[in-house]
C-alpha positions as CSV (number, residue, x, y, z in Angstrom):
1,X,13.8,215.7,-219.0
2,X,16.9,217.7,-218.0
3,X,19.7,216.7,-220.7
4,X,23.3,216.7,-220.0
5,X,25.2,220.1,-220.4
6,X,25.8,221.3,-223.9
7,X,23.2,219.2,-225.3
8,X,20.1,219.9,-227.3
9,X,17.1,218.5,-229.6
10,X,15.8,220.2,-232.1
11,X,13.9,220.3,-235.4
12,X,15.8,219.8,-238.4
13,X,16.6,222.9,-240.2
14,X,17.6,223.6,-243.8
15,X,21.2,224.6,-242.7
16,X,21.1,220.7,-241.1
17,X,21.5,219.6,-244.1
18,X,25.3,219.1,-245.1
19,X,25.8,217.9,-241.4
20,X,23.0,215.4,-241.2
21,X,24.3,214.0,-245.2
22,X,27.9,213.6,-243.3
23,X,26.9,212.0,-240.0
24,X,25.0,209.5,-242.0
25,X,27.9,208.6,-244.2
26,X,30.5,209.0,-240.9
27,X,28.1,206.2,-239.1
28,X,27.0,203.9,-242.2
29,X,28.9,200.8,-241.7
30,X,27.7,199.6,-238.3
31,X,28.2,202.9,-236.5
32,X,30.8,203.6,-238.7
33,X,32.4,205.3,-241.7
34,X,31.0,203.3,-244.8
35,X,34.0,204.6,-246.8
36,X,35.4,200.5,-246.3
37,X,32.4,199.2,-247.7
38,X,30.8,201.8,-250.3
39,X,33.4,204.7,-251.2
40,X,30.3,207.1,-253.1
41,X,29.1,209.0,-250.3
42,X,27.4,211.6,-252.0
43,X,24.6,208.2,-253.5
44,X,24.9,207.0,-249.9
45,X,23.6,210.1,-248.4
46,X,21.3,210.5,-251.4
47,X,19.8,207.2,-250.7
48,X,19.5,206.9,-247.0
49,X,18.9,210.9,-246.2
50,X,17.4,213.0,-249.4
51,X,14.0,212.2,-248.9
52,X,13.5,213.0,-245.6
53,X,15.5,216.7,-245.9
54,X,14.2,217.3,-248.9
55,X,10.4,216.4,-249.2
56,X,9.4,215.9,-245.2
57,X,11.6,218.5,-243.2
58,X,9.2,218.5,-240.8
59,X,9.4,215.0,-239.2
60,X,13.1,215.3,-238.8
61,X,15.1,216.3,-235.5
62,X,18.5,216.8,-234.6
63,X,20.7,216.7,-231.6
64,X,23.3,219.0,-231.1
65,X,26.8,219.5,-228.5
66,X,27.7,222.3,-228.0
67,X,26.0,224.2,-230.9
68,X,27.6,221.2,-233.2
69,X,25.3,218.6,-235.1
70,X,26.1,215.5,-233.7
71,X,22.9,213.2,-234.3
72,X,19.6,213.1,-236.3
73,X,16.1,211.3,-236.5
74,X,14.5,211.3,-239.7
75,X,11.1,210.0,-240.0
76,X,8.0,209.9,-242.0
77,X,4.2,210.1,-241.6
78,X,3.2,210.1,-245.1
79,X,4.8,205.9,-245.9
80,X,2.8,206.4,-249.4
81,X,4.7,209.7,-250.3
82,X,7.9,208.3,-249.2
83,X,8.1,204.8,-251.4
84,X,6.8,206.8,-254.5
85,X,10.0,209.4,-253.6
86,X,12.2,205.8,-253.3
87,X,10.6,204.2,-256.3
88,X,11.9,207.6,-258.4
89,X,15.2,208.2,-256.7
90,X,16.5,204.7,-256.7
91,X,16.3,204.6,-260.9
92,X,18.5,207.8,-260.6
93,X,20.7,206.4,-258.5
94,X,20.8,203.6,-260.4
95,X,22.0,205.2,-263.3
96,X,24.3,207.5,-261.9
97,X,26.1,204.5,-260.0
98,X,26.6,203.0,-263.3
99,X,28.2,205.8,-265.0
100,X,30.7,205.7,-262.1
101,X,31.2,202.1,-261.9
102,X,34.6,201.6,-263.6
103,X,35.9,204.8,-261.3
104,X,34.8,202.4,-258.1
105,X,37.0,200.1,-256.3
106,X,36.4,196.6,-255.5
107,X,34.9,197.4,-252.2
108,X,32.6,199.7,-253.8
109,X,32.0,197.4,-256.5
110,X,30.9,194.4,-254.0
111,X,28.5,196.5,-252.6
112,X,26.7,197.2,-255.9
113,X,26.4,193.5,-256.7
114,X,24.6,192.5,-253.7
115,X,22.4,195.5,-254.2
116,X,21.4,193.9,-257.7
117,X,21.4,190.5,-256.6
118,X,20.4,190.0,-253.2
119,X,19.4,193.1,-251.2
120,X,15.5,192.9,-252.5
121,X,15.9,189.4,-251.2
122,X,16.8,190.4,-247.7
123,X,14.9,193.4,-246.5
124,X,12.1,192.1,-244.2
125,X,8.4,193.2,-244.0
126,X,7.4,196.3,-243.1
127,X,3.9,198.1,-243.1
128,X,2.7,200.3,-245.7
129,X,0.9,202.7,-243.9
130,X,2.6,203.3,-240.6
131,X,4.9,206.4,-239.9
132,X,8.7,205.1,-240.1
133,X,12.3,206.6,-238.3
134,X,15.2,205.9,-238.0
135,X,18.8,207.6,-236.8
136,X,22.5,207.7,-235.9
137,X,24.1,209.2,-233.1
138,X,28.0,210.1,-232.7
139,X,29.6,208.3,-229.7
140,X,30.1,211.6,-227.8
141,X,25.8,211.8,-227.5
142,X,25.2,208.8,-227.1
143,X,23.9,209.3,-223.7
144,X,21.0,207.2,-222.2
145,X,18.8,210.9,-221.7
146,X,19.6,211.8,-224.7
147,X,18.9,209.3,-226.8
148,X,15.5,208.7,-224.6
149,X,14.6,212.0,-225.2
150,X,15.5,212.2,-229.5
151,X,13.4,209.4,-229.5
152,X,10.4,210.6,-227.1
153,X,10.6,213.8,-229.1
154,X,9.7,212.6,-232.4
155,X,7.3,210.2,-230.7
156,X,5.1,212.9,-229.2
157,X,5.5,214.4,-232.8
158,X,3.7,211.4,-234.4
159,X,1.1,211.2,-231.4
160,X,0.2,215.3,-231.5
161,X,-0.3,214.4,-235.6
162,X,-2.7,211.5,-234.5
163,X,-0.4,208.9,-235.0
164,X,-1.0,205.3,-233.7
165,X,1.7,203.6,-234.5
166,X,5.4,203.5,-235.8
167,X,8.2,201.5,-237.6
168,X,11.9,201.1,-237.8
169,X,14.0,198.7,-239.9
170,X,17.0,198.3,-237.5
171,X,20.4,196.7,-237.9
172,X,21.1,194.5,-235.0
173,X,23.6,192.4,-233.7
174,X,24.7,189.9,-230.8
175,X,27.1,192.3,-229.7
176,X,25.9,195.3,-229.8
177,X,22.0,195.2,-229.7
178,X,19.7,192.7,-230.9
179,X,15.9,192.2,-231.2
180,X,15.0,191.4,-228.0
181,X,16.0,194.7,-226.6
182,X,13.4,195.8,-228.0
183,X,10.7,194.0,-227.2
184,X,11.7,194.8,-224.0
185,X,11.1,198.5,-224.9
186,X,7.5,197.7,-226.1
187,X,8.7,197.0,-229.8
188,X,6.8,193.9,-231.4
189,X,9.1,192.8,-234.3
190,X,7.5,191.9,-237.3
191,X,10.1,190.1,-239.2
192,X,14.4,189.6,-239.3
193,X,16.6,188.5,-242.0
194,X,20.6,188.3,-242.3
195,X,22.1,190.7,-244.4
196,X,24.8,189.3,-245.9
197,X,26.8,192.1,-247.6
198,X,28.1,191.6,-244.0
199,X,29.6,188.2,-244.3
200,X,33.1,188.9,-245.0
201,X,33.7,192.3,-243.6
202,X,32.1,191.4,-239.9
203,X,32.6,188.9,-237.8
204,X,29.2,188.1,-236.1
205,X,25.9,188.1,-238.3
206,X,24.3,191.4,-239.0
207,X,20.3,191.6,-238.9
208,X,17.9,194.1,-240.9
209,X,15.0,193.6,-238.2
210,X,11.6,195.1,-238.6
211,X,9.7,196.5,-235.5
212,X,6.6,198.7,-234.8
213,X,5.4,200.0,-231.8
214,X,1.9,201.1,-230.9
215,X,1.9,204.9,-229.9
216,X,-0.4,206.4,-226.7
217,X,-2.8,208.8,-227.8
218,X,-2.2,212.5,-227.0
219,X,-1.0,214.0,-224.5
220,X,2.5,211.6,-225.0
221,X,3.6,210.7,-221.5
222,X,7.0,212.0,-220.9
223,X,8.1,208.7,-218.8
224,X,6.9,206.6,-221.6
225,X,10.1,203.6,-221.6
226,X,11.7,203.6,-224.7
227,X,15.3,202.4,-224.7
228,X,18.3,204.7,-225.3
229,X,20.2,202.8,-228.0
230,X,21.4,203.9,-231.4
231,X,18.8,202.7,-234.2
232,X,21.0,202.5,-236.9
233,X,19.1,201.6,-240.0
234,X,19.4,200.0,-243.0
235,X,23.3,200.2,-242.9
């Protein structure tokens, strides 16, 4: 696939590092900056980002303007690996969120609450032993061929491992993109629930929406249709 001029998809890289912890944090709350919702960025990134830069490099890909960072996928083949990692870093985080606590605002503060109280309520099923992704684009690349290809990229990464099948957890909303998109894609979704740190910051209901796909076996076609939308998880 010819992509437009300027732009290119890559592996993640170790020097990817600071750019794919900002993007992340610039493209948290709904597409963007989480600062009005969770001022900490440096947990934020921790939480949504450290595992997959830090323990599986290699299922991660970037997509860069111009020689500039401007969108990642991070993804996972080992799901075992990754929810020991989560099981660890989330008692860190944890902690360290608490020492901070009184330094938050009220925002910040609102956001911890429903962590403790409700967010383990609201997160949908997901499969244990299926490969995972997810990732956020900056408006500028948010181009249909380039978002196609990020995503058929990883894809044929999965399949070329022997890979059958993946998962996302995906925000979605009337507005902007909701779960029938992607069915229409060939994502089957497994489950949906409202996630209601939402409720008084946005004014439409906000979805965390489970779906899997089934992957061809290898070679991956390069027409494979696979929609060209930001997946933006877990935010």
């Amino acid at each position: 696939m010819i992509l437009p001029s300027g732009i290119l998809i890559r592996k993640y890289a170790p020097r990817d590092r600071e750019a794919v912890r900002t993007l992340c944090c610039l493209t948290g709350f709904l597409g963007k900056p989480i600062d009005p919702v969770f001022e900490d960025r440096e947990l934020f990134a921790d939480y949504l980002t450290r595992y997959y830069t830090d323990q599986e490099p290699e299922s991660s890909f970037v997509i860069e303007q111009n020689g500039v960072v401007k969108g990642y996928l991070l993804g996972s083949r080992y799901p075992w690996k990754h929810q020991l990692f989560s099981v660890s870093q989330n008692f860190g985080l944890f902690f360290r969120a608490l020492i901070r606590y009184q330094g938050y605002n009220e925002s910040t503060r609102k956001f911890i609450h429903w962590i403790l109280k409700n967010s383990w309520r609201e997160v949908p099923a997901a499969p244990r032993r299926t490969a995972h992704f997810h990732f956020n684009l900056l408006p500028e690349v948010q181009s249909w061929k380039g978002t196609l290809a990020l995503i058929n990229t990883y894809f044929e990464y999965l399949s070329s491992a022997g890979e059958t099948a993946v998962f996302g957890q995906i925000v979605t909303f009337q507005s902007r993109r909701g779960a029938a998109l992607f069915e229409r894609c060939g994502f089957r979704v497994v489950e949906k629930r409202e996630i209601t740190k939402y409720r008084n910051v946005y004014p439409e209901k906000v979805y965390l929406t489970t779906v899997i796909k089934q992957l061809p076996r290898r070679p991956f076609p390069p027409t494979a249709e696979v929609s060209a939308v930001s997946l933006s998880p877990r935010a």
